[in-house]
C-alpha positions in Angstrom: 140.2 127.3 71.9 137.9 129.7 74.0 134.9 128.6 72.4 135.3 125.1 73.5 136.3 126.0 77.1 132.5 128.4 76.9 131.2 125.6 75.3 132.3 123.3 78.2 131.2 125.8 81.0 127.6 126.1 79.7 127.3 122.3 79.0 128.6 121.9 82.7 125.4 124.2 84.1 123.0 122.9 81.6 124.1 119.1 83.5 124.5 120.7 86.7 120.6 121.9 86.4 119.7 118.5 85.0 121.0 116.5 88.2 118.7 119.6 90.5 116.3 119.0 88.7 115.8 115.3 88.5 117.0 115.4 92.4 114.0 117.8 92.8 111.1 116.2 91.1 112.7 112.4 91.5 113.7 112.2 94.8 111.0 114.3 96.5 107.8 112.0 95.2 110.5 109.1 96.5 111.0 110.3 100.0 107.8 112.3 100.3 105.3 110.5 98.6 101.9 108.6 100.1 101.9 105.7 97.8 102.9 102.2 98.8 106.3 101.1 99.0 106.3 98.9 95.6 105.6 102.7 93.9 108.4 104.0 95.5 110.9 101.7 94.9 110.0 101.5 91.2 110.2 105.2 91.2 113.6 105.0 92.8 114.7 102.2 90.3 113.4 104.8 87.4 115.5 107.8 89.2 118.8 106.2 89.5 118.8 104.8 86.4 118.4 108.5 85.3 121.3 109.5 87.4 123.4 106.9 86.1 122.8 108.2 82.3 123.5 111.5 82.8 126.8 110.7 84.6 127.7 108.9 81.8 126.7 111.2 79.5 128.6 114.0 81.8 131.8 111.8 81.9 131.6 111.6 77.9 131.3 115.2 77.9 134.2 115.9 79.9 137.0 113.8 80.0 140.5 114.2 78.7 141.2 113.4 75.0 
């Protein structure tokens, strides 16, 4: 039983580093960048729908059995 709840705690930073990350390098070229609006908004499209996967994939992770 302690192995899962390890297990658990390092999947939790591993996602926890995946949202900074694609926070970092998706939402700075979205707020930040010099390219026309069309390019930003289709990079924001493309960034949420990563959000939305890996909240998925975090609720899979951890919900109650």
């Amino acid at each position: 039983m302690k192995e899962v709840r390890v297990i658990k705690v390092v999947l939790g930073l591993v996602m926890l580093i995946l949202f900074a990350l694609v926070t970092f390098f998706g939402l700075g070229p979205v707020l930040f960048a010099d390219g026309s609006d069309q390019e930003r908004m289709i990079t924001l499209g493309i960034v949420l729908v990563v959000y939305v996967a890996l909240a998925i994939v975090t609720y899979f992770i951890f919900r109650k059995r």
